[in-house]
LOVODO-761129 format. One record per residue (C-alpha): residue in three letters; z negated, x negated, y negated. Coordinates in steps of 0.02 Angstrom, whole numbers, plus 50000, padded with zeros to 5 digits. Layout:
N
alaZXY;...
# end
This chain:
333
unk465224455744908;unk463864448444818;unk463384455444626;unk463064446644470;unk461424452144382;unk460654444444222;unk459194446944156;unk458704459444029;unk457444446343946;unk457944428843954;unk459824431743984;unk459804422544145;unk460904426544300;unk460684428044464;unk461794431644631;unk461054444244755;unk461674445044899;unk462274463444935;unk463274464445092;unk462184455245225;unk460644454745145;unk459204443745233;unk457594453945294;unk455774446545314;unk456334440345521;unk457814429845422;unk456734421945318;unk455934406845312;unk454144406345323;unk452714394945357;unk450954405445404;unk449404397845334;unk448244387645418;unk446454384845379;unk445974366145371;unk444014361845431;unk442924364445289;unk441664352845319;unk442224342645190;unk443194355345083;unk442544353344896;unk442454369344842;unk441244375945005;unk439414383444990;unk438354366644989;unk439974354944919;unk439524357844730;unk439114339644721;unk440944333544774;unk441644342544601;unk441434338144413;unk439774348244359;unk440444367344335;unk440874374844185;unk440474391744223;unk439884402244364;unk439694419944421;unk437944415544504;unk436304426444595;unk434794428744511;unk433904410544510;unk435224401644584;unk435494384644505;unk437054377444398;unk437894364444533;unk437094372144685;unk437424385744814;unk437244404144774;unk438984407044659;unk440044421144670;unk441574411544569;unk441464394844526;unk442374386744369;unk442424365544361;unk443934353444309;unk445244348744393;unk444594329644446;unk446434323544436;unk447024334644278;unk448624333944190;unk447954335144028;unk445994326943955;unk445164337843824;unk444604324043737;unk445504315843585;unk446604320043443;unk448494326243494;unk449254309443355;unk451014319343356;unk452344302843333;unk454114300443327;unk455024285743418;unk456604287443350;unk457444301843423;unk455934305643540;unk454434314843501;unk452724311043569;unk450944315743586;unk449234313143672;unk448914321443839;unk447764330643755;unk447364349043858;unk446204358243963;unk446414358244131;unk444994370344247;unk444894375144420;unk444254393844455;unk443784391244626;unk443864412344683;unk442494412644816;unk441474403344925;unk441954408145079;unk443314395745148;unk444564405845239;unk444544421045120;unk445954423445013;unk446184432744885;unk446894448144963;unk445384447045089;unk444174451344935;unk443204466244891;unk444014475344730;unk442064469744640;unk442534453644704;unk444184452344627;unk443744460044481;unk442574445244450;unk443874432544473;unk444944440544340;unk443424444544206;unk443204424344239;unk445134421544181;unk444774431144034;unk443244422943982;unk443864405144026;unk445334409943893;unk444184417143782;unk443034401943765;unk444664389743774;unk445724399843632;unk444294392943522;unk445184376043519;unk446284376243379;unk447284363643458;unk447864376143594;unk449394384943576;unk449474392143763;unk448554396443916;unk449224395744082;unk448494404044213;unk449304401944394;unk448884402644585;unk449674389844704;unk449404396444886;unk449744388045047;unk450634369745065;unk452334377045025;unk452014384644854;unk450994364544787;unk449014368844858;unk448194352644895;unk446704363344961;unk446404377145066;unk445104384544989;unk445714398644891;unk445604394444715;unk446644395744528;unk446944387144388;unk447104388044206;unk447854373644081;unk447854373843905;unk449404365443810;unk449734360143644;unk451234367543638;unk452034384343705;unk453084381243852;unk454884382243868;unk455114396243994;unk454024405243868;unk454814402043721;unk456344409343814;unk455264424943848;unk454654426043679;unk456444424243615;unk457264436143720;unk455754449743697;unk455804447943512;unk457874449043473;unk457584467043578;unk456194472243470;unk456884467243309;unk458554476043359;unk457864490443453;unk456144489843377;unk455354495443554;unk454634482643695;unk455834477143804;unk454554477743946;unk453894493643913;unk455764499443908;unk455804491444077;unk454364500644156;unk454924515544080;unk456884512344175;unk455854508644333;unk454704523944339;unk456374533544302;unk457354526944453;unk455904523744578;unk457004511044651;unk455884496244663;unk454164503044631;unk452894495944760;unk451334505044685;unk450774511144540;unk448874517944459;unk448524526844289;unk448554508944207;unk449854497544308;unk451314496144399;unk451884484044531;unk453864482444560;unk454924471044609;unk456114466944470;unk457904469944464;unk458674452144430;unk457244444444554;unk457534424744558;unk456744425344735;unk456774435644888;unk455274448544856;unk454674442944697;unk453334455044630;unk452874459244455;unk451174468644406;unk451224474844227;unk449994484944124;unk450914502344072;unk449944502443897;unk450854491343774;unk449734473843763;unk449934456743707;unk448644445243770;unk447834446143964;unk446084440143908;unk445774453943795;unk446104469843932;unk444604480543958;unk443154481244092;unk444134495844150;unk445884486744159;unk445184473144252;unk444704485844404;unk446394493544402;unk447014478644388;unk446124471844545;unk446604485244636;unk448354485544630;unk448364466044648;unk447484468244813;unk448514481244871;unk450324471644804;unk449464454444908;unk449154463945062;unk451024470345080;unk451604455145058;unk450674447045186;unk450794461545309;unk452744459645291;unk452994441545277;unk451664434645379;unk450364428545261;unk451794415645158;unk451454405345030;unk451734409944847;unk451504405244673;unk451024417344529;unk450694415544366;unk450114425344239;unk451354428244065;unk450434431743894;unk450684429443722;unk450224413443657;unk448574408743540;unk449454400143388;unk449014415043298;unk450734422443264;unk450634442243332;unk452204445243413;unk452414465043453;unk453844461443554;unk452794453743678;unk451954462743838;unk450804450243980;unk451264453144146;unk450814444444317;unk452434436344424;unk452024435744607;unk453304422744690;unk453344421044861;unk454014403544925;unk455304410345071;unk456764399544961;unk457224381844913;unk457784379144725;unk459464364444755;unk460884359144668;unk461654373944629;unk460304380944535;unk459784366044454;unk461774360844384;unk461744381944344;unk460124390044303;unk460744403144414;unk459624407844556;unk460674414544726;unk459424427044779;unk459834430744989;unk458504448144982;unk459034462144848;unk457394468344769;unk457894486444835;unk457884481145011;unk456164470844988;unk455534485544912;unk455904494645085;unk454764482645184;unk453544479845057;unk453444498545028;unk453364504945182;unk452434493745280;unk450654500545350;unk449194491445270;
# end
C-alpha cells in the first residue's frame, strides 16, 4: 500500500511508494557526458567569450579577464533579469506589473572542464561557497532586492546548457512563491510553538537516525521524510541561522565537507545523475524572521513532474527516503 505524507513545513503531500519501492537499477538515469571544450566558455584561455568578470578567486599577478582563476564570477549573457533601471511597479487592471529589473551572475566553480563539483578539493569547494557568500553580500546592497537565489543545474536533464561545471545566483524584486510558502509555514510553527520548525526537524532526525546520510559538529545531511523526489538530500546547519551568506570561515569548511561527501554518494549510487539544488535562506527585505533556518536541497532528476502533480501539487514519490538512505548510506566511497 502506498502512504500519505505531508509536509511538516509547507503542508504539502506526497505518495511514497511503500510496498514495491524502486531502487537506484529501477531508476531512470542518464550518466553525464563531457562535451569538447575547445570552445566551452568558461575554459582556461576562453575568458574573452564571457561578459568581463565580476569577481575572481585569482593567483598572485594574474590578470582580471585572463587565465590563472581559481573561481570565476561573470553574467549570465542571456539573463532573466538586467540590473539596470528602475522596477516602475504598475497595475493593468487586475494585473500587476514591473520591470525585469534583477541580477543575474554565473559562478563558474573551476577551470578545469570535466571536474565537477564533487571532484574538488574541500579548499577548493570551500572557495566556491565563500564566493556565494560574497556575491550575496555585495548584491544585498541593492535595496531593490528582496531575494537571492542561489542554485546548481547539473547535467542536460536537470536545465545545464553547459558542461562546464558552474552555478548561479539571481536576485529578484520580490520573494518567491515557494518561499513565501516556506516562510509561512516556518513562522505559524514558531509563533505557535515558539521553537524552529527545522531545528525541531534535525532534532526528530538525530533522534530516529532513520534517514541520516552524514553528519559533522556543524551539519547534517538527511534525506527528508516527505521527499518530493526519489533521494532528495537536504544539508542543514545544526546551529540555528537565518541567512547563508553570513556563516563563518569555519562553517564554510564543514560545510564543504559534508557537501562533498553527500555529492559523492550520490553519484557512486546513481551513476553520476543529474540534479538540481538550490540553496533556501531568509530573504534581504530586512524583516528578521526567527522562524526561519537556510538549508541546501539536493534534487536528483531520476523523475518526471506530469499531470498528476501539476492538477494536485502532490508529488508520487516511487523511492521512500528510508530505503535511499540504505544505498546512499552504505555505499563505499
Amino acid at each position: 500500500m502506498t502512504e500519505l505524507r505531508r509536509d511538516p513545513i509547507v503542508g504539502r503531500w506526497v505518495i511514497m511508494e511503500m510496498d514495491q519501492p524502486m531502487i537506484p537499477k529501477d531508476l531512470h538515469m542518464t550518466p553525464h557526458h563531457y562535451e569538447d571544450a575547445a570552445n566551452c566558455p568558461f575554459c582556461y584561455g576562453n575568458e574573452y567569450m564571457t561578459p568581463p568578470e565580476i569577481q575572481a578567486f585569482r593567483n598572485p599577478k594574474t590578470e582580471k579577464n585572463a587565465a590563472g582563476w581559481q573561481v570565476r564570477v561573470v553574467p549570465n549573457k542571456f539573463p532573466a533579469l538586467q540590473i539596470e533601471g528602475n522596477l516602475d511597479r504598475r497595475g493593468l487592471g487586475i494585473f500587476d506589473m514591473s520591470n525585469g529589473i534583477g541580477a543575474h551572475e554565473i559562478i563558474i566553480e573551476t577551470p578545469y572542464h570535466e571536474k565537477d563539483l564533487s571532484d574538488l578539493e574541500l579548499g577548493e569547494i570551500g572557495n566556491v561557497l565563500k564566493m556565494y557568500c560574497l556575491r550575496s553580500l555585495d548584491l544585498q546592497k541593492d535595496k531593490r532586492f528582496k531575494y537571492l537565489m542561489i542554485f546548481k543545474n547539473y547535467g542536460s536533464g536537470a536545465g545545464a546548457t553547459l558542461d562546464h561545471n558552474h552555478s548561479q545566483l539571481i536576485a529578484l524584486p520580490m520573494i518567491p512563491k515557494n518561499v513565501i510558502e516556506e516562510l509561512k509555514g516556518s513562522g505559524a510553527y514558531f509563533e505557535f510553538r515558539e521553537r524552529c520548525i527545522f531545528c525541531d526537524m534535525i532534532r526528530q532526525e538525530l533522534d530516529e537516525k532513520e534517514r541520516i546520510i552524514t553528519q559533522n559538529d556543524q551539519f547534517i545531511a538527511f534525506c527528508p521524510f516527505a521527499s518530493r523526489f526519489p533521494f532528495e538530500m537536504w544539508v542543514m546547519p545544526k546551529e540555528h541561522q537565518l541567512f547563508f551568506h553570513n556563516i563563518s570561515d569555519e562553517s564554510i569548511a564543514s560545510m564543504a565537507g559534508i557537501l562533498k561527501e553527500v555529492l559523492i554518494r550520490m553519484k557512486a549510487v546513481l551513476n553520476d545523475p543529474p540534479y538540481n539544488f538550490i540553496i533556501h535562506t531568509s530573504p534581504i527585505d530586512g524583516e528578521e524572521r526567527q522562524g526561519y533556518h537556510w538549508h541546501m536541497e539536493i534534487m536528483p532528476r531520476l523523475s518526471r513532474i506530469a499531470g498528476f502533480e501539476w492538477g494536485t501539487g502532490f508529488y508520487a514519490v516511487s523511492t521512500p527516503p528510508e530505503v535511499a538512505i540504505k544505498y546512499l548510506r552504505d555505499v563505499r566511497i
